[in-house]
C-alpha positions in Angstrom: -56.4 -126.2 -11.3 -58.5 -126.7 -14.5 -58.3 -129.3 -16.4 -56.1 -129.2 -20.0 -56.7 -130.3 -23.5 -55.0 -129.7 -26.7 -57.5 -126.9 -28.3 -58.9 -127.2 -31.8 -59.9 -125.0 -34.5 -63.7 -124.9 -32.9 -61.9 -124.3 -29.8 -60.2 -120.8 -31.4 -63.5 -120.4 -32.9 -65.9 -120.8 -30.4 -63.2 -117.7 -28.3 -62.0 -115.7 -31.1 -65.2 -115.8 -33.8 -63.0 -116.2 -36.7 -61.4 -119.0 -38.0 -58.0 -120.0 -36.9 -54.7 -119.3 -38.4 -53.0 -121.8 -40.3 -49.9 -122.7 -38.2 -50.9 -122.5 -34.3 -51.2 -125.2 -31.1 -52.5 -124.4 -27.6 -54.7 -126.0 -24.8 -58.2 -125.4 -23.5 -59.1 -125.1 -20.2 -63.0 -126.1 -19.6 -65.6 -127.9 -17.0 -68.3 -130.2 -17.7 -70.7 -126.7 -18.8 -68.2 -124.3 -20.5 -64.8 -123.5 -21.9 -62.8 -121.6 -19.4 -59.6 -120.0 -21.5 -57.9 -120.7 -24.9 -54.1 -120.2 -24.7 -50.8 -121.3 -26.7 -49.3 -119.9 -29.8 -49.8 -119.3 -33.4 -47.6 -119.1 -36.7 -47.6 -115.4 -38.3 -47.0 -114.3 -42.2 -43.3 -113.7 -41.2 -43.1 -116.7 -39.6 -42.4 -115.6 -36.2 -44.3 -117.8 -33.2 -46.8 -115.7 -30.9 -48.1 -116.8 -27.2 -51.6 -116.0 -26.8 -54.2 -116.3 -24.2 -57.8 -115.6 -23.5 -60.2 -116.2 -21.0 -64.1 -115.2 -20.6 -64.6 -112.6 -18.5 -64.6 -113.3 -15.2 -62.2 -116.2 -14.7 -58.4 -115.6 -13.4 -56.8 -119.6 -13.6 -53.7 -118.3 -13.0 -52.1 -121.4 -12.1 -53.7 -123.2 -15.3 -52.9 -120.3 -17.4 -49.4 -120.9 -16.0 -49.1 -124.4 -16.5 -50.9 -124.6 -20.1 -48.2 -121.5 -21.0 -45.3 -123.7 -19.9 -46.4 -126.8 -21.9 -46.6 -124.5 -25.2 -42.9 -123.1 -24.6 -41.9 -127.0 -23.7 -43.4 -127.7 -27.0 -41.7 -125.2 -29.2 -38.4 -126.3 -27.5 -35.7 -124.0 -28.2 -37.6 -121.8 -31.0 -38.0 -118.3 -30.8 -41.5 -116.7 -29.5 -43.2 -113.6 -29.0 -45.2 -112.2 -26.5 -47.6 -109.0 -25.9 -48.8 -108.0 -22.5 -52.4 -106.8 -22.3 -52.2 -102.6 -21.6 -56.2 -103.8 -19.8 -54.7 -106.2 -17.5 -52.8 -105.8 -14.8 -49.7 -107.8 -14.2 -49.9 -109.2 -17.7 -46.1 -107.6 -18.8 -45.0 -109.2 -15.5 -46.5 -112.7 -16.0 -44.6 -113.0 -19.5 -41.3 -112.4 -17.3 -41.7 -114.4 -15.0 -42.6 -117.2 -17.9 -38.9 -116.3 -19.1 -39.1 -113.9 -21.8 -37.3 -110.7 -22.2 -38.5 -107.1 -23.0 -37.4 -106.3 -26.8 -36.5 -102.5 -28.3 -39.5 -103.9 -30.7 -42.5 -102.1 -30.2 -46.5 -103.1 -32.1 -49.8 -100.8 -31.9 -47.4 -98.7 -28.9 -47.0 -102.1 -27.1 -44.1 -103.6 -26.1 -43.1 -107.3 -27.5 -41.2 -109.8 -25.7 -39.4 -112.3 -26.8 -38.0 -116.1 -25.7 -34.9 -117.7 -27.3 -34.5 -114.3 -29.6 -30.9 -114.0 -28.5 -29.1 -115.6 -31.0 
């Protein structure tokens, strides 16, 4: 596994090319030469928490993907969050079960949100 470190707004900048929303956390995964994936979640207008995560093409991680995910849900603690699976990859709408969330009626762009702690 990778190595983590809490990410910072060059971090989000540096994987996203825009600047970084107000309200958000996550960790970096990178080697001596290169960052390998951004992930964790950020604060949105209606103040509803989203997980995110991206790598550069080419890298998988799962396992630090994993474990970085499981830090940022440790983090929020019992607060609600939302989640997306990627329609382009595979197995994403299964890794966000397996992480604990649930498949809402809630729906985005024709994709499917999850949620963690919604249930009041």
């Amino acid at each position: 596994m990778a190595p983590l470190r809490p990410a910072t707004d060059a971090d989000w900048h540096a994987m996203f090319g825009f600047q970084a929303p107000p309200e958000w956390f996550g960790y970096v995964s990178e080697t001596k030469w290169m960052r390998l994936g951004i992930g964790g979640v950020w604060k949105d207008a209606d103040g509803r928490w989203w997980m995110f995560l991206e790598r550069v093409p080419g890298v998988r991680m799962t396992k630090t993907a994993h474990r970085a995910a499981m830090l940022v849900i440790e983090r929020l603690g019992a607060q609600p969050v939302y989640a997306r699976g990627d329609p382009n990859l595979t197995g994403s709408c299964e890794w966000i079960k397996r992480l604990g969330f649930v498949e809402t009626s809630e729906q985005i762009d024709g994709i499917r949100v999850w949620g963690l702690n919604t249930q009041p």
